[in-house]
N, C-alpha and C positions, 0 to 999 in steps of 0.2 A: 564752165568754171563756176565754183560757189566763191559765194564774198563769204566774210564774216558778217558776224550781226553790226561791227563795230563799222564798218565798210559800206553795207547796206543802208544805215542811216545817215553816212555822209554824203552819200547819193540821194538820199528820199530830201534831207533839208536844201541840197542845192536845187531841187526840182520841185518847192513848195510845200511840203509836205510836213507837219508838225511833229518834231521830236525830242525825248527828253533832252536837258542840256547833258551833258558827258563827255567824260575824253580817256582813252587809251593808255594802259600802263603797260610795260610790263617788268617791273621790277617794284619791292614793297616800298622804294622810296619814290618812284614816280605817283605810285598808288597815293601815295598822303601827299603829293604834290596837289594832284588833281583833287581830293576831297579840299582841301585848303581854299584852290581857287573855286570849287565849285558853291563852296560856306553849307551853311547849316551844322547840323549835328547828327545828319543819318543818312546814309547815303545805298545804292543799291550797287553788289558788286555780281560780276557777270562774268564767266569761263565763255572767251570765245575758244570755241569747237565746232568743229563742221557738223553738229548733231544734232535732234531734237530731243525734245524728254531731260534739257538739262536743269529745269527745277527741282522736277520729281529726282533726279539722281546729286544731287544735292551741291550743282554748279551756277545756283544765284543765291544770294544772300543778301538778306536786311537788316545791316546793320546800325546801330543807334549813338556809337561812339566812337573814337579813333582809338582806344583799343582795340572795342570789336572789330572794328577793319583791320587794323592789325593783324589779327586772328584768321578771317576769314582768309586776307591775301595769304598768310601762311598756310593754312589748310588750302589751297587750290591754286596757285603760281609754280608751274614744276612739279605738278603730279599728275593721273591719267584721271579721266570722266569717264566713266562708265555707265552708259544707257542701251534703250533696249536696242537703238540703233547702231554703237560701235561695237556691239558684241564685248567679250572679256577682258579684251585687250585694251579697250575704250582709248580713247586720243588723246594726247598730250594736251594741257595747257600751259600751253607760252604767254598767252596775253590775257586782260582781264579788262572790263569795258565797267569804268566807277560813275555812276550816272547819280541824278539827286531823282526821288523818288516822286510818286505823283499821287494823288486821292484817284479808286479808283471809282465811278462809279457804275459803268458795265462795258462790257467787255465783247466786241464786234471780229468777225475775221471779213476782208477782202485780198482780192488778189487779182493777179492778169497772168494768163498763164495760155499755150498755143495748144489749140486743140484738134490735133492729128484728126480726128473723125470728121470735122463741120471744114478743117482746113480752115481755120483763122483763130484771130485771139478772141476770146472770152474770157468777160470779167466774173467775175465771182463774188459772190456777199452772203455771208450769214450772223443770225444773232448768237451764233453759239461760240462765239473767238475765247482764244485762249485752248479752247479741247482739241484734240487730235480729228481732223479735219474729215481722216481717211472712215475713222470712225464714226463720225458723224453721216458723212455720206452712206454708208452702208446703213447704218440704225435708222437715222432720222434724214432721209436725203429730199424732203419737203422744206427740210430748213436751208438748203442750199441754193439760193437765186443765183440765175445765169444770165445773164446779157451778152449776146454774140456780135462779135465788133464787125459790121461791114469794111473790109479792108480800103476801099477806095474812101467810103463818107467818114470811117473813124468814129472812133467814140463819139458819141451825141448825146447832150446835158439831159437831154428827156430819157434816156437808160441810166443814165443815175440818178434821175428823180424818180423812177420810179423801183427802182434796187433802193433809193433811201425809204421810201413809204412801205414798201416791203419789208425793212428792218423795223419800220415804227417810230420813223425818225420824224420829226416835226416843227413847223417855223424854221428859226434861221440854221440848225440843224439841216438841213435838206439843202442848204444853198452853199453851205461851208462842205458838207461831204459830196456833193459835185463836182465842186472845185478841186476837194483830194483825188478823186477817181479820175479826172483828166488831168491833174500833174501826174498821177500815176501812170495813167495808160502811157504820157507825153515821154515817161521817163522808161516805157518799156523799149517803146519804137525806136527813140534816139541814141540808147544805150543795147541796142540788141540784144534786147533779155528773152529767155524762152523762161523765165517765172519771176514776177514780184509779188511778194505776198507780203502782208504785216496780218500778225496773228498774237498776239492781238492788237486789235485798233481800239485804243480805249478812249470811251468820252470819260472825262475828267470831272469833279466835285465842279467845277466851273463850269459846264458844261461843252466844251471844247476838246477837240481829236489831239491825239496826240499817239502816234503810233510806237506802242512799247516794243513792239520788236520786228524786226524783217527778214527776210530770207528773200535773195535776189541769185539768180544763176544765168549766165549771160553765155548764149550762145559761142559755144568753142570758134564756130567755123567766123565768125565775126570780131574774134578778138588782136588781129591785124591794124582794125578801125579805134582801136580801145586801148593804147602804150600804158595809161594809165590805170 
């Protein structure tokens, strides 16, 4: 089963894991509810849809006023997303995910995901986050570091020390994205996920992760254990 993105990140912050503040509309008056509580004057609006490709097909928006929010909820609350992955028909949006926006300053992908060949989970890390992962693997598949989890001993802090020195991460960098990759992996095992990914995992103008978006899919045969 897929989550939303909106879904996915209320799972990554209950498992430790850094995310924008934001909350869930779906109606234009819950929309400027939540930009209200959330303050400032520019806020980022988000088409939850089971898709990828929803920037490029024109289902995030930044905008800098509550008119323009206005506007945007208007243009994408109750209309269809069309990207390369829904095909023509593209998918409805019913909800929109109003988050307050972040400096970015580069842009990381990781992931935990089951890997059928080796029979266990591996983590995943590259500098190239934010691009189409699938693409990246095939052109540039140098930039994609693997760490293969021993099922019994689990994730160990030295495979993410070194998946961060591999990205080029450095100081207290290395000690903070540690920490994310084992609430990660802690949040694949205990929620029977066969994929967590955040793509991107952005370090911030501060220099702090904060994972801008997720995709989480959690094992069918396991969702008995999961009411929630």
């Amino acid at each position: 089963m897929n989550l939303h993105e909106y879904q996915a990140k209320t799972l990554f912050a209950q498992f430790g894991i850094p995310v924008p503040a934001g909350k869930v509309a779906l109606s234009p008056a819950e929309a400027r509810s939540v930009a209200q509580e959330l303050g400032g004057d520019s806020w980022v609006v988000k088409a939850q849809v089971h898709a990828g490709g929803r920037g490029k097909a024109g289902g995030i928006k930044k905008v800098n006023s509550r008119d323009a929010l206005d506007q945007a909820v208007g243009a994408l609350l109750g209309t269809r997303l069309v990207t390369p992955q829904t095909g023509a028909v593209g998918r409805p949006i019913e909800r929109l995910l109003i988050e307050q926006p972040c400096a970015i300053a580069r842009e990381l992908y990781v992931a935990c995901l089951v890997d059928r060949t080796r029979e266990r989970v591996v983590v995943m890390a590259s500098s190239e986050g934010g691009m189409d992962i699938e693409e990246v693997a095939v052109k540039q598949p140098h930039k994609i570091l693997k760490a293969p989890v021993d099922p019994v001993a689990g994730l160990q802090p030295y495979q993410c020390r070194e998946l961060a020195f591999g990205l080029g991460l450095q100081d207290k960098q290395v000690a903070a994205f540690t920490k994310l990759l084992l609430n990660l992996y802690r949040l694949f095992l205990q929620c029977d996920l066969s994929l967590a990914e955040i793509n991107p995992l952005v370090i911030t103008g501060q220099g702090e992760f904060t994972a801008l978006d997720g995709k989480i899919n959690v094992d069918d045969s396991a969702l008995y254990r999961h009411k929630d």
